[in-house]
C-alpha positions in Angstrom: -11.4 -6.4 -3.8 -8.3 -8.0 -2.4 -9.4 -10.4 0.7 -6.3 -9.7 2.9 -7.3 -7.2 5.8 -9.7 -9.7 8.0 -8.5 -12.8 8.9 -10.5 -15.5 9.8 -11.2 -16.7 13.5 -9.0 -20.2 12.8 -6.5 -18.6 11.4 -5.9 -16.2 14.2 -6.1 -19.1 15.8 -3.5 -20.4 14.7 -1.2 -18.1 13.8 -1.4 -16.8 17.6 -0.2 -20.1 18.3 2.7 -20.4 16.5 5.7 -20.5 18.5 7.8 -17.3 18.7 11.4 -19.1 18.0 10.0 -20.4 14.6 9.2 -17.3 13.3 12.2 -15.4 14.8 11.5 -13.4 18.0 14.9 -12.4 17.7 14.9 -10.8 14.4 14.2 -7.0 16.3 10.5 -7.2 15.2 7.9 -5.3 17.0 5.4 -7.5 19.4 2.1 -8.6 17.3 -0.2 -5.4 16.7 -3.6 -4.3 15.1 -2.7 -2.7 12.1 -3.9 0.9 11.3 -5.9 1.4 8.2 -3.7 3.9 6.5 -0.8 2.2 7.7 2.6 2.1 5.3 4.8 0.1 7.4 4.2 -2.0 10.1 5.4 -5.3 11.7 4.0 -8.0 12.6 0.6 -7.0 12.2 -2.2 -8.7 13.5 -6.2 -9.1 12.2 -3.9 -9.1 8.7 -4.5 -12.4 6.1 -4.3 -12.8 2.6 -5.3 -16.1 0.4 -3.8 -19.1 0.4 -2.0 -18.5 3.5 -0.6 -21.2 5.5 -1.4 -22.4 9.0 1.7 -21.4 10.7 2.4 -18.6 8.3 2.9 -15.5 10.1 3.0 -12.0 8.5 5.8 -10.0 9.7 6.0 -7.1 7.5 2.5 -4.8 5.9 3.8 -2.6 3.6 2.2 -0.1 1.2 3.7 3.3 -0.4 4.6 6.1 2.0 1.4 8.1 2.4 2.8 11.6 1.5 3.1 10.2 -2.2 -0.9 10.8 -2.4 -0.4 14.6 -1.7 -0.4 15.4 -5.6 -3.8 13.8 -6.1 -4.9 14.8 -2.9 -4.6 18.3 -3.8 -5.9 18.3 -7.3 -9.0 16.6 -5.5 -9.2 19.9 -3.2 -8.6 22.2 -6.0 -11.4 20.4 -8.1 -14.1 20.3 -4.7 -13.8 24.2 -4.6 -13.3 25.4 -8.2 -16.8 25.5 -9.3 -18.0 27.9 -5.9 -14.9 30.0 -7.2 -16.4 29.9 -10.4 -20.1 30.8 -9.4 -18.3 33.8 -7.9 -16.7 34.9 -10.2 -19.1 34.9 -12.6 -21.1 37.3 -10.6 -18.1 39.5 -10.6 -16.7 39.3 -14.6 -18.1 39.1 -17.4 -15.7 36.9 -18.7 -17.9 34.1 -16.8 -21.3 34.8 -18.2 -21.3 31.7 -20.1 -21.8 29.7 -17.0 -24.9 31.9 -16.1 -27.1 28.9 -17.1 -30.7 27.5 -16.0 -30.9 26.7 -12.4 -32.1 22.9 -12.9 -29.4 22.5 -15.4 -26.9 23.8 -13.3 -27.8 21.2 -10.7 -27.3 18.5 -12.3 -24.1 19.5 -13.7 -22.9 20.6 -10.5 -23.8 16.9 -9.6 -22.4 15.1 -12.2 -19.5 17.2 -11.6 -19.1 16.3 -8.4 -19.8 12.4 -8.7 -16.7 12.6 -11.5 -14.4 14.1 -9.0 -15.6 11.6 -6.1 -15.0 8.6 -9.0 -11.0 10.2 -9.3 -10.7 10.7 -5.0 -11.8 6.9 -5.2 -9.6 5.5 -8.2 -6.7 7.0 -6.4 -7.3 6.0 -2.7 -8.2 2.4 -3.6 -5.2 2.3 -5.7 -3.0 3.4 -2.8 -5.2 1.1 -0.3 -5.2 -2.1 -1.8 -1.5 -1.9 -3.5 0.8 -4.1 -0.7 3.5 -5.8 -0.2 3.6 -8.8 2.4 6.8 -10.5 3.9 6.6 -13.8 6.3 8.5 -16.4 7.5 8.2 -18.4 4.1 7.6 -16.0 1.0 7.5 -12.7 -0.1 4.2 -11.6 -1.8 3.0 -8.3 -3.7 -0.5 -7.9 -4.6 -0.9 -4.9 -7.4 -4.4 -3.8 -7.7 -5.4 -1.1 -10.0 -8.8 0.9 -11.8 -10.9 -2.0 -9.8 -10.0 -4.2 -13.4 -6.7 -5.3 -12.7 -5.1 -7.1 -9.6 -2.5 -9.3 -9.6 -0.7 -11.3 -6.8 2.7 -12.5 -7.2 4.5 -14.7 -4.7 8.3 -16.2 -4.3 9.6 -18.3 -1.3 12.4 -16.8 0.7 14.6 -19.8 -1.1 14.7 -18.2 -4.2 15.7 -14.6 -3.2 19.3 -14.1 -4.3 19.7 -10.3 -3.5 18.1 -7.5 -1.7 18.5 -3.5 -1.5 17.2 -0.2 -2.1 17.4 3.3 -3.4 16.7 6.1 -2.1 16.9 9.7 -3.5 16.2 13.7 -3.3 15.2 15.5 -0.5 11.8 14.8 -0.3 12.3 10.9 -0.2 15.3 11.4 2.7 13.8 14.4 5.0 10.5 11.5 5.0 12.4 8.5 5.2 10.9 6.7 1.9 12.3 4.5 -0.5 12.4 2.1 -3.5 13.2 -1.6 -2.3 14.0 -4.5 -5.0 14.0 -8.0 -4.6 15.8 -10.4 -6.8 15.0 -13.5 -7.5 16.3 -16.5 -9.0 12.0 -17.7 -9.6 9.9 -16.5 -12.5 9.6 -13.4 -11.0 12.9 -11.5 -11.7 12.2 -9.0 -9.2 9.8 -7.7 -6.6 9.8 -3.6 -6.5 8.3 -2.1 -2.8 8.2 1.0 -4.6 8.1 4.1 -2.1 7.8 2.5 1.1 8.6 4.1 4.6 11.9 2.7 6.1 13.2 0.9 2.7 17.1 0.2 5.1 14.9 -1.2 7.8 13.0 -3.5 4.9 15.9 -4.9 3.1 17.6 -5.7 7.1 14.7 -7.9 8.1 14.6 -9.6 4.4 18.0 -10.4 4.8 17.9 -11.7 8.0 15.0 -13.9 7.3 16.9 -15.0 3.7 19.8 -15.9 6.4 17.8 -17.9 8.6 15.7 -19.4 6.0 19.8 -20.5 4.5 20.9 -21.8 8.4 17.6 -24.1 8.4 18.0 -25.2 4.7 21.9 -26.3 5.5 
């Protein structure tokens, strides 16, 4: 699984020593924090690394999709944990559900496998959620896509090559909770970066484009 959520005692290290006006104190960012676990958005987290990071590399934005976008699988999962005790009683109710009157043993063990193929779906799901993230710092923008424990990706552009930043955001699901598509173009092999449904997409794209402005002043 993606190495990115413990960071290693040098590199806390350093990155706690890396002075506040090179990484923008100004910018409106949060003070350093632990990050929660289920956390969509959050800035400046601490604890947080990811490969091939640099010595005075500092994360300054964790972001993953807005939680309330697992509530679909979430409640097929609770549907699927209590249909089979609805089906035991109804069985003992309707005829219509005497085909599942079957052998105690066999039951049990169909009942279990059951149950291990709805655990393997809550699991599938979460991780997928989990380890999906976007990363901005002071130098790059990365997004780590990691799906079905098979696939997982990391793709990574400096803040040099972004050439435009913004967002979309609609119905009333995505407003009233304050969600949002973010897209990041780029001029580098990767056309564009997508934060697909992430909490505060306006606050995003600000602190991208103020980074992509101060990463411009330093250049010139």
């Amino acid at each position: 699984m993606p190495d990115i959520f413990v960071a290693t005692s040098s590199q806390d290290k350093e990155n706690k020593n890396y002075q506040a006006d090179q990484i923008g104190e100004g910018n409106g960012l949060l003070p350093t924090a632990h990050v929660s676990h289920l956390a969509s958005f959050f800035e400046r987290p601490d604890g947080v690394s990811f490969k091939n990071q640099k010595g005075d590399e500092k994360i300054l934005l964790f972001l993953r999709k807005h939680f309330i976008t697992n509530l679909g699988w979430l409640f097929i999962v609770f549907v699927l944990v209590f249909l089979p005790p609805l089906i035991s009683i109804s069985s003992s109710r309707f005829s219509v559900f005497a085909i599942f009157d079957l052998p105690p043993s066999f039951t049990i063990v169909l009942v279990i496998f059951y149950y291990l193929i709805v655990f393997n779906y809550f699991f599938i799901n979460f991780i997928t959620w989990f380890y999906n993230i976007s990363l901005v710092t002071q130098k790059r923008i990365i997004d780590i896509d990691f799906s079905n424990l098979v696939y997982h990706n990391v793709a990574a552009t400096k803040l040099s090559l972004v050439e435009d930043v913004n967002y979309t955001q609609v119905g009333f699901i995505r407003t009233l909770f304050d969600y949002g598509d973010a897209v990041v173009q780029t001029a580098g092999e990767e056309l564009h970066f997508d934060f697909l449904a992430v909490p505060k997409p306006g606050k995003v794209v600000d602190i991208v484009q103020n980074l992509i402005g101060r990463r411009r002043e330093h250049d010139h």
